[in-house]
mmCIF file of the C-alpha atoms, coordinates in Angstrom:
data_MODEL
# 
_entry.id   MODEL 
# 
loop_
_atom_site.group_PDB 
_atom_site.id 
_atom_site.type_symbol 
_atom_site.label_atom_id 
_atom_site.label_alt_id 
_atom_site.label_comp_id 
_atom_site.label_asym_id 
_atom_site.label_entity_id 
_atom_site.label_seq_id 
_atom_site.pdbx_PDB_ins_code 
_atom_site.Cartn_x 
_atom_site.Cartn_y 
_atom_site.Cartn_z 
_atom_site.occupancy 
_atom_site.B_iso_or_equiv 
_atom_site.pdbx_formal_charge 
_atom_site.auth_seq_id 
_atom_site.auth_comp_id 
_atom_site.auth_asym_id 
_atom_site.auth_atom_id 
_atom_site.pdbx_PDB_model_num 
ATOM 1   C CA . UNK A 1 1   ? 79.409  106.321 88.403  1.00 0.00 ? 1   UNK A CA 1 
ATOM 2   C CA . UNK A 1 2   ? 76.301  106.438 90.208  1.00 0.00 ? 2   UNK A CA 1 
ATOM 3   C CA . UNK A 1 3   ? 76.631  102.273 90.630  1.00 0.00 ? 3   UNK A CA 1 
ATOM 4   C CA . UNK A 1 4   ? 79.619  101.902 92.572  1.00 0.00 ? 4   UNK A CA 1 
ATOM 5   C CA . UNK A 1 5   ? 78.716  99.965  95.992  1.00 0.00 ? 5   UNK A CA 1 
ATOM 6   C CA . UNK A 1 6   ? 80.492  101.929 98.961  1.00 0.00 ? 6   UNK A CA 1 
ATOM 7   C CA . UNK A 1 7   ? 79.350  101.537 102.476 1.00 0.00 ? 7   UNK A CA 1 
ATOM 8   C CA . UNK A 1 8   ? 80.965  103.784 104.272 1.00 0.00 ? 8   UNK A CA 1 
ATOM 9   C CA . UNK A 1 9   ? 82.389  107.567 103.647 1.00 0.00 ? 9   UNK A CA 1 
ATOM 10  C CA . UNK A 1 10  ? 85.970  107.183 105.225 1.00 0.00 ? 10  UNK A CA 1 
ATOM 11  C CA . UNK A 1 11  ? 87.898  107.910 101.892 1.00 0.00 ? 11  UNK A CA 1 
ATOM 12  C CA . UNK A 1 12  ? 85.512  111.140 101.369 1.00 0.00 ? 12  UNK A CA 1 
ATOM 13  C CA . UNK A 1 13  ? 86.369  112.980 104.824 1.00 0.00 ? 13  UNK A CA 1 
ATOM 14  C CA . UNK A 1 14  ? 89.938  111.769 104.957 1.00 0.00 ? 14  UNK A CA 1 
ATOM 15  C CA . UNK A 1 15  ? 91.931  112.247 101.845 1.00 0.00 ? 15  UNK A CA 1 
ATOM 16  C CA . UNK A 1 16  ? 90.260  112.628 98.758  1.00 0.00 ? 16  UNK A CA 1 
ATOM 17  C CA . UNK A 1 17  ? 90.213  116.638 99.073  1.00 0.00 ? 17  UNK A CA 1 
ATOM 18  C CA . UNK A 1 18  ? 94.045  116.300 100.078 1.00 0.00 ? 18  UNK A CA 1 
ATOM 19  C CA . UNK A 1 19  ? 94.510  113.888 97.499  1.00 0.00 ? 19  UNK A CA 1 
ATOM 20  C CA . UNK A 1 20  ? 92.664  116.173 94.441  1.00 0.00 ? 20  UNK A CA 1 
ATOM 21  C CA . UNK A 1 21  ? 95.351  119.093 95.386  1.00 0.00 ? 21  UNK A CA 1 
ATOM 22  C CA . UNK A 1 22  ? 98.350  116.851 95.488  1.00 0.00 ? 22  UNK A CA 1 
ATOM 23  C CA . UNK A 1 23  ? 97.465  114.653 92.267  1.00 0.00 ? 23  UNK A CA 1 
ATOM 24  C CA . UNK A 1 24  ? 97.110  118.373 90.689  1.00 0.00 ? 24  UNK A CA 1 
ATOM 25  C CA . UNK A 1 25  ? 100.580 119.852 91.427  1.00 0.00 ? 25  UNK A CA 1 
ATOM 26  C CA . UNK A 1 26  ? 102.621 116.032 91.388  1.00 0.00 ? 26  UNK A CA 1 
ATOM 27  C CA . UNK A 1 27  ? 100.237 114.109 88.723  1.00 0.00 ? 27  UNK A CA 1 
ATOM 28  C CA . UNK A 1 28  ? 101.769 110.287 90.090  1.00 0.00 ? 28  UNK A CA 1 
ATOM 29  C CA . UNK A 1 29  ? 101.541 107.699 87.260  1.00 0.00 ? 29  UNK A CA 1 
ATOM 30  C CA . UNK A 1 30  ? 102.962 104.684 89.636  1.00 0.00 ? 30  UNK A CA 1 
ATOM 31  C CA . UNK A 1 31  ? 100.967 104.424 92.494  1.00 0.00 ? 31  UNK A CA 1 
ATOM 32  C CA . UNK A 1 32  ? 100.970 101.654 95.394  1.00 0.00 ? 32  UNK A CA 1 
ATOM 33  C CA . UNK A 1 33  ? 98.323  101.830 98.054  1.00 0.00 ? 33  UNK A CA 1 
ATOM 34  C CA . UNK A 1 34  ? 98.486  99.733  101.963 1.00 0.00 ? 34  UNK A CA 1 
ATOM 35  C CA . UNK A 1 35  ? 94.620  99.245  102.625 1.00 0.00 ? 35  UNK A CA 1 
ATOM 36  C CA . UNK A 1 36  ? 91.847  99.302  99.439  1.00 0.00 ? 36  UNK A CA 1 
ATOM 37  C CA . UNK A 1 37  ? 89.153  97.729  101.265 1.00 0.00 ? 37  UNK A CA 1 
ATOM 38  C CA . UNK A 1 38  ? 85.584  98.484  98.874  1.00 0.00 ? 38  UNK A CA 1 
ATOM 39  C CA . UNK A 1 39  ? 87.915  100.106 96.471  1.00 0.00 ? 39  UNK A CA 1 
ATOM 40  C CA . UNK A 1 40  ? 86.855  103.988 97.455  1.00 0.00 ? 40  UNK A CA 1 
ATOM 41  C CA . UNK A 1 41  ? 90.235  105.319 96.849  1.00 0.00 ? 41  UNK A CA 1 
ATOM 42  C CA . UNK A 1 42  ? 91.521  103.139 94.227  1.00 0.00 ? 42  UNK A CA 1 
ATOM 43  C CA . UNK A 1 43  ? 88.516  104.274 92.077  1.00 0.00 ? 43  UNK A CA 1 
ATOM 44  C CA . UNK A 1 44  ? 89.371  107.795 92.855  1.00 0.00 ? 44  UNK A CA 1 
ATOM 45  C CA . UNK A 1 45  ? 92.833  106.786 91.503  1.00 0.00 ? 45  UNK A CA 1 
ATOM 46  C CA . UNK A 1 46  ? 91.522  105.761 88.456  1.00 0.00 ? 46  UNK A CA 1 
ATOM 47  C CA . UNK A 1 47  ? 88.937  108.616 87.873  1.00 0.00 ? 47  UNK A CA 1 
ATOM 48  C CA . UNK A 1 48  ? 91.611  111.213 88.816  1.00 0.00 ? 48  UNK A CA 1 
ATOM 49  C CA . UNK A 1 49  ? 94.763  110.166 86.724  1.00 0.00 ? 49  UNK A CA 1 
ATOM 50  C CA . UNK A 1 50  ? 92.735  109.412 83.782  1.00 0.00 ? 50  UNK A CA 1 
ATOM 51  C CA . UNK A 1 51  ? 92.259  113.220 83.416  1.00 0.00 ? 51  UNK A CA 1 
ATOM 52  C CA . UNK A 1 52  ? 96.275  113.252 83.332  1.00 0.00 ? 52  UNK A CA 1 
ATOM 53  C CA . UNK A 1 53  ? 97.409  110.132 81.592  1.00 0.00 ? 53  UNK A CA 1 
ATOM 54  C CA . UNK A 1 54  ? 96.907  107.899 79.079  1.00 0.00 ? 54  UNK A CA 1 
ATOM 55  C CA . UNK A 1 55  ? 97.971  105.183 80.698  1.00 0.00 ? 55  UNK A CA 1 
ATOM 56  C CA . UNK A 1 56  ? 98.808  104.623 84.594  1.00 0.00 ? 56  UNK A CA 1 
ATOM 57  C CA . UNK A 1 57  ? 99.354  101.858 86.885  1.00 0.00 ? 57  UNK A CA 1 
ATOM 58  C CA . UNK A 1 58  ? 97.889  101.167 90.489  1.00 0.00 ? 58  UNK A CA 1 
ATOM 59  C CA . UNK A 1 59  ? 99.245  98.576  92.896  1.00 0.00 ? 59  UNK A CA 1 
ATOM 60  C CA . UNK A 1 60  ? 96.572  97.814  95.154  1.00 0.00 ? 60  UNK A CA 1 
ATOM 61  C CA . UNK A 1 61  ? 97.696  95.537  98.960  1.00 0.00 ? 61  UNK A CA 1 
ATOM 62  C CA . UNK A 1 62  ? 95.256  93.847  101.584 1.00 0.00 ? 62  UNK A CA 1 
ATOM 63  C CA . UNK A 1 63  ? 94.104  91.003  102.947 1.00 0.00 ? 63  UNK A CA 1 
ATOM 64  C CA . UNK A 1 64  ? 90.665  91.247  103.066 1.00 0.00 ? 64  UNK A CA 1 
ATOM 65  C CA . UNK A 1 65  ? 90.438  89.824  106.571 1.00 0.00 ? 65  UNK A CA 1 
ATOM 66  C CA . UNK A 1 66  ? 89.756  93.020  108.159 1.00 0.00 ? 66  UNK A CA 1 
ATOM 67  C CA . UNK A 1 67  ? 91.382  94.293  111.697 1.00 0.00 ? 67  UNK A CA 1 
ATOM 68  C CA . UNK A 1 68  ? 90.225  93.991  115.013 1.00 0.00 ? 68  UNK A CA 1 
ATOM 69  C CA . UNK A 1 69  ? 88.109  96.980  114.938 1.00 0.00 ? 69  UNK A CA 1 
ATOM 70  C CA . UNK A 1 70  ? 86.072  95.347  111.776 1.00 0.00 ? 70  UNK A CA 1 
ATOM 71  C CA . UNK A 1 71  ? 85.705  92.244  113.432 1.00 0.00 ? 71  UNK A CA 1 
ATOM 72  C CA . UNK A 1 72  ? 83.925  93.939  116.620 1.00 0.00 ? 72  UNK A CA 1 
ATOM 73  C CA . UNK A 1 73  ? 81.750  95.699  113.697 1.00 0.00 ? 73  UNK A CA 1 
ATOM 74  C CA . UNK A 1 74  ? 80.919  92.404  112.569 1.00 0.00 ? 74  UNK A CA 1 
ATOM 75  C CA . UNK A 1 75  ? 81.675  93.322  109.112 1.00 0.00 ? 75  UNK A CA 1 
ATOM 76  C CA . UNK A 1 76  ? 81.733  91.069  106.626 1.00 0.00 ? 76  UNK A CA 1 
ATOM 77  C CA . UNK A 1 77  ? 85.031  91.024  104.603 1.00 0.00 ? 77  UNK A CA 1 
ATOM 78  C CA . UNK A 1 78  ? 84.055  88.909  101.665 1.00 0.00 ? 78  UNK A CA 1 
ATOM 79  C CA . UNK A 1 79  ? 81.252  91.310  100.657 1.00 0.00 ? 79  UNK A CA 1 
ATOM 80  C CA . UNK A 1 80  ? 84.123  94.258  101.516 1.00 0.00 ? 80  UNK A CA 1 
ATOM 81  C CA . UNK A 1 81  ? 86.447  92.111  99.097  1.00 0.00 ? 81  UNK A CA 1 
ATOM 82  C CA . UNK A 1 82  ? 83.466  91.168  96.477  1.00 0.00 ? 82  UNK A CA 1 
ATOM 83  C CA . UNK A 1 83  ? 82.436  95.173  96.101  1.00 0.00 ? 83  UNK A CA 1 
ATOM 84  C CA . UNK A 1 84  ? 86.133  95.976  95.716  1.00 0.00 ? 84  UNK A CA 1 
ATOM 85  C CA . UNK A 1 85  ? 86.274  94.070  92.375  1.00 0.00 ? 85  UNK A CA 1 
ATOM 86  C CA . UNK A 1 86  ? 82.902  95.433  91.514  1.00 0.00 ? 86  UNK A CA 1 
ATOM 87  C CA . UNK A 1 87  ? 83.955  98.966  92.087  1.00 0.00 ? 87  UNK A CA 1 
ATOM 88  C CA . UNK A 1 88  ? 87.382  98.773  90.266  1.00 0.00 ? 88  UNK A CA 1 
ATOM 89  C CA . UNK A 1 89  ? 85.972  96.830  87.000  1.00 0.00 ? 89  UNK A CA 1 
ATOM 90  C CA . UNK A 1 90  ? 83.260  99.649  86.875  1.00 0.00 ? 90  UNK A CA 1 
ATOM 91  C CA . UNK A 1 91  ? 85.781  102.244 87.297  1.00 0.00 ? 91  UNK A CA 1 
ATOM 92  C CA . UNK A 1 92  ? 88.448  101.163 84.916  1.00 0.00 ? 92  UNK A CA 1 
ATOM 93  C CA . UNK A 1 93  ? 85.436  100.479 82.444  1.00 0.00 ? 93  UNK A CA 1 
ATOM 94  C CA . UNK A 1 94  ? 84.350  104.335 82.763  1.00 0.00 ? 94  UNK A CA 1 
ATOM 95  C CA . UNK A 1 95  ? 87.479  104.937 81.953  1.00 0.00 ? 95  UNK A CA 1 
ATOM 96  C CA . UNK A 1 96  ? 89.001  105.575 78.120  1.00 0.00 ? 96  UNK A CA 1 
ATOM 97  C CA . UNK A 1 97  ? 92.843  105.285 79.782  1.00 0.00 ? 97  UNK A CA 1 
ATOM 98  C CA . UNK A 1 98  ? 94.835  102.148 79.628  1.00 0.00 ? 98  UNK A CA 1 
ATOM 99  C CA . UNK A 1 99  ? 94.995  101.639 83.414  1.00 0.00 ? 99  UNK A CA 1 
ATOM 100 C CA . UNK A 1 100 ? 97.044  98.565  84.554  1.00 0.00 ? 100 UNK A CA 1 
ATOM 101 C CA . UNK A 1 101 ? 95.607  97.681  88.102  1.00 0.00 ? 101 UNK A CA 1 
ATOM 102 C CA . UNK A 1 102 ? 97.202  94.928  89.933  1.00 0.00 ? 102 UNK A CA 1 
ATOM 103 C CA . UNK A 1 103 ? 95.873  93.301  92.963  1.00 0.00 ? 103 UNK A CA 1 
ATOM 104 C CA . UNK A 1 104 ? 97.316  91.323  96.053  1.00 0.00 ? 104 UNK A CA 1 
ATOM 105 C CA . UNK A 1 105 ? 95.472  89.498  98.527  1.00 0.00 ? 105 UNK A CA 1 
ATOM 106 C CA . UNK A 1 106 ? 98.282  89.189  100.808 1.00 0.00 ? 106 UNK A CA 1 
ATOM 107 C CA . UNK A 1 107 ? 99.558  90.780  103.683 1.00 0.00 ? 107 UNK A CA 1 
ATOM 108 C CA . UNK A 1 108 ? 101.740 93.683  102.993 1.00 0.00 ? 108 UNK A CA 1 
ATOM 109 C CA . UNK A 1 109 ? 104.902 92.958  104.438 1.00 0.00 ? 109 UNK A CA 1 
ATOM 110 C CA . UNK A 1 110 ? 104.704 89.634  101.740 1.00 0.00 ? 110 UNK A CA 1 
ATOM 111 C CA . UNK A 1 111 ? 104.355 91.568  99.269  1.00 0.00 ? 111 UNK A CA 1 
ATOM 112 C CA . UNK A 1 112 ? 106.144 95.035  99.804  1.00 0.00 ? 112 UNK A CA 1 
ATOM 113 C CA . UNK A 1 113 ? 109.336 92.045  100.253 1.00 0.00 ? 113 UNK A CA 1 
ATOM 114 C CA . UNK A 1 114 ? 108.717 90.518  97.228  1.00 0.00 ? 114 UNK A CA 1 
ATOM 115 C CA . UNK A 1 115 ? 108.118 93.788  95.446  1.00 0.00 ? 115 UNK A CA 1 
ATOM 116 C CA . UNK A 1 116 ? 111.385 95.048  96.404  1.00 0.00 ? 116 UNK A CA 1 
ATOM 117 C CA . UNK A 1 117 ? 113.179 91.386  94.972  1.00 0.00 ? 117 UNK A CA 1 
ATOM 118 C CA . UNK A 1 118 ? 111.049 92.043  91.720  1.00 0.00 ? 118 UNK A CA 1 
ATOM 119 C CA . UNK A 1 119 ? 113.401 95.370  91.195  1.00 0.00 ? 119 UNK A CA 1 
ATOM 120 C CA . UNK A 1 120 ? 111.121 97.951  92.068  1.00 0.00 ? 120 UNK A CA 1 
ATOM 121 C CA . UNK A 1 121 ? 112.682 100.211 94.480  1.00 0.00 ? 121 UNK A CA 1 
ATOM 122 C CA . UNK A 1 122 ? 112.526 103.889 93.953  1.00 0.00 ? 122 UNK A CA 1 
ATOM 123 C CA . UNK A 1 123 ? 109.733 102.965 91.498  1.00 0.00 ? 123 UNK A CA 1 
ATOM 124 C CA . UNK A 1 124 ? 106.334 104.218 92.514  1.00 0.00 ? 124 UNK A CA 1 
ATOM 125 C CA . UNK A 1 125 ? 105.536 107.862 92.601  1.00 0.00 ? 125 UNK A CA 1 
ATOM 126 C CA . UNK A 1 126 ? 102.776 107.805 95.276  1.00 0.00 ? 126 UNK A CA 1 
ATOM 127 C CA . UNK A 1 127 ? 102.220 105.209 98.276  1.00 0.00 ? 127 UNK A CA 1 
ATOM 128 C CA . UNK A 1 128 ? 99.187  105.221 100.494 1.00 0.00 ? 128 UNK A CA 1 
ATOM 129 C CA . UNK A 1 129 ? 99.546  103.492 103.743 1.00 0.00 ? 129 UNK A CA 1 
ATOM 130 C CA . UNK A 1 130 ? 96.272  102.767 105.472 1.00 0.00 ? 130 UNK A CA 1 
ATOM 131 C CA . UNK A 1 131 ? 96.146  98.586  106.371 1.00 0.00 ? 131 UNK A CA 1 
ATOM 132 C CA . UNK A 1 132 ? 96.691  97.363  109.330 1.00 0.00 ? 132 UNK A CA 1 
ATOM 133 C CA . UNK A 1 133 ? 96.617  99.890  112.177 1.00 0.00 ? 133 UNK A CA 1 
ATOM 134 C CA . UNK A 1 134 ? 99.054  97.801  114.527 1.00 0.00 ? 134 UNK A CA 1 
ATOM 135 C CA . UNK A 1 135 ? 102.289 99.518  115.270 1.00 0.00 ? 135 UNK A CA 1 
ATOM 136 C CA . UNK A 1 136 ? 104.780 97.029  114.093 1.00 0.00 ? 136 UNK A CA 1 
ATOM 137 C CA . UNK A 1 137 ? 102.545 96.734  111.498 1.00 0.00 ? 137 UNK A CA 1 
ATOM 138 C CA . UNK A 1 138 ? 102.414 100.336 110.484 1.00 0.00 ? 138 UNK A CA 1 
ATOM 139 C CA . UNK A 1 139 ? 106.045 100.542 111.256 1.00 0.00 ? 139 UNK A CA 1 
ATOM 140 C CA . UNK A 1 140 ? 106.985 97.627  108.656 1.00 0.00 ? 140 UNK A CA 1 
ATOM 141 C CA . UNK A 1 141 ? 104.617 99.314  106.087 1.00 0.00 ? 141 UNK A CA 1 
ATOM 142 C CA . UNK A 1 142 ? 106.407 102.615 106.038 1.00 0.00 ? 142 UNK A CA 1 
ATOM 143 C CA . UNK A 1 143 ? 110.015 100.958 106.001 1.00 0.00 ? 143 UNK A CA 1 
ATOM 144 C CA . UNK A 1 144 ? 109.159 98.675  103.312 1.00 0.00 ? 144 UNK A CA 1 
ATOM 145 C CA . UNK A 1 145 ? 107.652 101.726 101.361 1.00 0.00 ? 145 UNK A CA 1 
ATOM 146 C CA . UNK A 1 146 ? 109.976 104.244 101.338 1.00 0.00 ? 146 UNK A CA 1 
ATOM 147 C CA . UNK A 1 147 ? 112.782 102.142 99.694  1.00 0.00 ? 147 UNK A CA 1 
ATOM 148 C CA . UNK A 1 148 ? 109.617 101.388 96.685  1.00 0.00 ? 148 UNK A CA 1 
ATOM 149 C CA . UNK A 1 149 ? 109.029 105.199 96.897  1.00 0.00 ? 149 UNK A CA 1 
ATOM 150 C CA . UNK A 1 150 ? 110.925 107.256 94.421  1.00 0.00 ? 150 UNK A CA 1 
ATOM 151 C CA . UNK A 1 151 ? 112.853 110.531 94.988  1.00 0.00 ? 151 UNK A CA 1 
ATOM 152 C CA . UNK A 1 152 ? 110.807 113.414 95.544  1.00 0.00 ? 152 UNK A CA 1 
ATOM 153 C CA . UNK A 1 153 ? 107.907 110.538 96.076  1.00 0.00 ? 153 UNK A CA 1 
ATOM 154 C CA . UNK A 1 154 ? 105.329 111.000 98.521  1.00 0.00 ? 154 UNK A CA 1 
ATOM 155 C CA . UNK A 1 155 ? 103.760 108.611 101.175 1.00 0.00 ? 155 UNK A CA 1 
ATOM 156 C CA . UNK A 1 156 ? 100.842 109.163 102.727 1.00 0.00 ? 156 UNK A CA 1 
ATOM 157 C CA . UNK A 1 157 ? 99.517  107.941 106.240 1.00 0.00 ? 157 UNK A CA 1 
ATOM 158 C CA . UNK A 1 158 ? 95.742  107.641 107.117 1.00 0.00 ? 158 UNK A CA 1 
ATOM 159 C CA . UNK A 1 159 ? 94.797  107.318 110.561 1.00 0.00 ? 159 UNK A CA 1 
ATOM 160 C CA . UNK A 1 160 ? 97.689  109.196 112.622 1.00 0.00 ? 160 UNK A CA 1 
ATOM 161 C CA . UNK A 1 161 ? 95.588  109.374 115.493 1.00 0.00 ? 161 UNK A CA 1 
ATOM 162 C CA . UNK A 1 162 ? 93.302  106.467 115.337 1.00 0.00 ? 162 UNK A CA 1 
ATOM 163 C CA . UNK A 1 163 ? 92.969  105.009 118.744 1.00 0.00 ? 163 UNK A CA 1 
ATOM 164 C CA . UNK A 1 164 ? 91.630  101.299 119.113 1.00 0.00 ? 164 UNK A CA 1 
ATOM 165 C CA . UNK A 1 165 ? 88.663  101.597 120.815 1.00 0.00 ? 165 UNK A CA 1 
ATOM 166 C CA . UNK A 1 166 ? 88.907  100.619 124.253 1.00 0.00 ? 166 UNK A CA 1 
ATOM 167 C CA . UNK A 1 167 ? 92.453  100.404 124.398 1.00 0.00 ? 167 UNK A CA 1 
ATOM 168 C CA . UNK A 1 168 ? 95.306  102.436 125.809 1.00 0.00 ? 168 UNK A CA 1 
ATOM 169 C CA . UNK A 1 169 ? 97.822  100.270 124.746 1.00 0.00 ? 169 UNK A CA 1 
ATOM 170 C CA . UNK A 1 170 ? 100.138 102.626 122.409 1.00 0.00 ? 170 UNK A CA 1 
ATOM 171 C CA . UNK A 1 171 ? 101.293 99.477  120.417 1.00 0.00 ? 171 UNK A CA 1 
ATOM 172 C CA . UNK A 1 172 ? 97.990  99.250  118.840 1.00 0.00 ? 172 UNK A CA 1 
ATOM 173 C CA . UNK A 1 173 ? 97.819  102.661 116.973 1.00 0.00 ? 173 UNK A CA 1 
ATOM 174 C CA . UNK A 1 174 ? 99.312  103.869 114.398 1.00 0.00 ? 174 UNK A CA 1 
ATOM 175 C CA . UNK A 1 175 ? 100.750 107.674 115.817 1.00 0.00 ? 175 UNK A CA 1 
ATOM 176 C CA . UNK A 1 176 ? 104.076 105.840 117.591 1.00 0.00 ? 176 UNK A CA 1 
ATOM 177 C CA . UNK A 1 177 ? 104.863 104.278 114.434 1.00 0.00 ? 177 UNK A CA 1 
ATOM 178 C CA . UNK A 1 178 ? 104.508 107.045 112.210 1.00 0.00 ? 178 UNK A CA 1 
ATOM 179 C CA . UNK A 1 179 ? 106.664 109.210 114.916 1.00 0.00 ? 179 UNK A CA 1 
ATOM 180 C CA . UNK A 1 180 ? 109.235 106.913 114.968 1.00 0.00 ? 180 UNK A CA 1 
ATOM 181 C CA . UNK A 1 181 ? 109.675 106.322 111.242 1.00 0.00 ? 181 UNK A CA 1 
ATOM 182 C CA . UNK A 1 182 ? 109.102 109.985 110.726 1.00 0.00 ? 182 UNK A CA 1 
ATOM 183 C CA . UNK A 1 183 ? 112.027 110.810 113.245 1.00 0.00 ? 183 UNK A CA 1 
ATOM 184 C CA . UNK A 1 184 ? 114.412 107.832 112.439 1.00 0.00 ? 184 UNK A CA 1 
ATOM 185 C CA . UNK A 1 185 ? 113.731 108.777 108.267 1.00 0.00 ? 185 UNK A CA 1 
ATOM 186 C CA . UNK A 1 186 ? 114.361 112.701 108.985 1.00 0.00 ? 186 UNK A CA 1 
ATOM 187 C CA . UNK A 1 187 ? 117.756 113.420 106.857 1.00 0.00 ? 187 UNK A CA 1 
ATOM 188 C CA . UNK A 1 188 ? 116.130 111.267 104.154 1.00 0.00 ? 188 UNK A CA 1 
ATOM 189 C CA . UNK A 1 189 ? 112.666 113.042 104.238 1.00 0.00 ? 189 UNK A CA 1 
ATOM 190 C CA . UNK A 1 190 ? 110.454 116.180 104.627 1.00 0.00 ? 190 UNK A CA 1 
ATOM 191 C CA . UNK A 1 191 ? 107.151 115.721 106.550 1.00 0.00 ? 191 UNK A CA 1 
ATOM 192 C CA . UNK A 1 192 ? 104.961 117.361 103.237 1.00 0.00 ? 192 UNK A CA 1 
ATOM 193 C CA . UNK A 1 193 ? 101.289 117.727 105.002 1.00 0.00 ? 193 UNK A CA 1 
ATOM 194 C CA . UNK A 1 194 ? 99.657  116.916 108.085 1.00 0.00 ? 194 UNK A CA 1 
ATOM 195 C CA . UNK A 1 195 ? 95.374  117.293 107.381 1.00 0.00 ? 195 UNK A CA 1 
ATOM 196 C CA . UNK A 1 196 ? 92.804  115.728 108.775 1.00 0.00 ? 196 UNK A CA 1 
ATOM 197 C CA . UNK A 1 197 ? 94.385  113.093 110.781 1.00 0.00 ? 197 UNK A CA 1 
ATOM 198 C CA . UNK A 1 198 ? 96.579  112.144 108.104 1.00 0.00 ? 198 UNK A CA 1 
ATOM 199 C CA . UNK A 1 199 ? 100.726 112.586 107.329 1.00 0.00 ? 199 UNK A CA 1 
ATOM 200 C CA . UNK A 1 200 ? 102.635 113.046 104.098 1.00 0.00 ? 200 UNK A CA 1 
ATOM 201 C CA . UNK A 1 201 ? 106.192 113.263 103.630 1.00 0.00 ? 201 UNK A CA 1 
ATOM 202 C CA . UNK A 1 202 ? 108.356 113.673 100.982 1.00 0.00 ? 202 UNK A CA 1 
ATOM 203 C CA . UNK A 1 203 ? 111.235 111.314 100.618 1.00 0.00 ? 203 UNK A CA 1 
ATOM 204 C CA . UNK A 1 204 ? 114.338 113.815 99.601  1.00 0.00 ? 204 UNK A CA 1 
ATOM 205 C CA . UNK A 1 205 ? 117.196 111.586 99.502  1.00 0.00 ? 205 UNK A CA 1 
# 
C-alpha cells in the first residue's frame, strides 16, 4: 500500500471518513464516479468493498485534461493520468476480490449518454460527482446520474462550495448547480448528508 503515488490529500479531508460510514451501513457493489484524477478514491473503492464483496465493479469518468484551476497550477495531467493507472493496477493487485474496473477517458456527458443507451439506468448503487466544477457542467453530471442511479441509490457531490479563484461569476461553481438540481429533483429525492463541503442525496423515487 505504502507505493501508491498521490500528490495531493483532497480525497483524505473530503470524503473518505464520510465515505467509510456510508460504505458500512449501504455496502454499494456498482459504483460510478465523475472525477478520478491520481486514482485516490477509486483505490479507496477497491480497498473498502473488497472487505464486503467478492466481486464489485467501479466505473471510473474523466478526461484527464484538468480544469481551469489545474491549468493555473501548472499541473501536469499526463503524470495525473499515468499515476492513476499506477495506483489502480496496484490496488486491484492487493486485492484477492474479482474487481471489474472500467475506465473512460472522455468527458462525462459522452459517456453518462452512452451509458444510459447501453441499458444501464437505475443500475449503479453509488455515484460520485466531482469533474468538472462548471455549472452546466455540474448540472449535466447530476441529471445524467440520477437516471444511472438506482432506487434508494446515493450520489454524492464534492466541492459544494468551491469558488474559482478569482472569480465571482456564479456560473463557474458548482453550489448553483447542485441547488438547482437538488430543488428541481426534490419529490424524487432526499438530501442524505451535507459534511465537509460535500452533498448526498438519496434518490427515493
Amino acid at each position: 500500500m505504502d507505493n501508491y503515488e498521490f500528490t495531493n490529500n483532497w480525497f483524505e479531508t473530503s470524503a473518505k471518513a464520510i465515505w467509510s460510514q456510508l460504505f458500512n451501513q449501504t455496502k454499494p457493489k456498482k459504483i460510478l464516479e465523475i472525477g478520478s484524477y491520481e486514482g485516490a478514491s477509486t483505490c479507496f473503492l477497491i480497498e473498502k468493498l473488497s472487505l464486503y464483496h467478492d466481486s464489485f465493479e467501479i466505473y471510473a469518468i474523466d478526461t484527464w485534461d484538468g480544469g481551469v484551476e489545474h491549468k493555473e497550477m501548472k499541473i501536469n495531467m499526463k503524470l495525473v493520468e499515468e499515476r492513476f493507472h499506477k495506483n489502480t493496477s496496484l490496488a486491484i493487485k492487493n486485492s484477492s476480490k474479482k474487481i471489474e474496473l472500467k475506465t473512460f477517458k472522455d468527458k462525462s456527458i459522452n459517456t453518462l449518454s452512452k451509458l444510459i443507451t447501453n441499458q444501464k439506468s437505475n443500475y449503479f448503487d453509488f455515484i460520485y460527482i466531482d469533474g468538472s466544477h462548471m455549472a452546466s457542467d455540474v448540472l449535466s453530471d447530476a441529471i445524467l446520474s440520477f437516471e444511472l442511479l438506482k432506487i434508494n441509490g446515493i450520489i454524492g457531490f464534492d466541492d459544494y462550495l468551491w469558488k474559482l479563484p478569482n472569480s465571482n461569476n456564479l456560473l463557474t461553481n458548482p453550489k448553483i448547480a447542485i441547488d438547482s438540481f437538488t430543488n428541481i429533483f426534490a419529490l424524487r429525492s432526499a438530501i442524505f448528508r451535507t459534511p465537509n463541503h460535500q452533498v448526498y442525496i438519496k434518490k427515493t423515487n
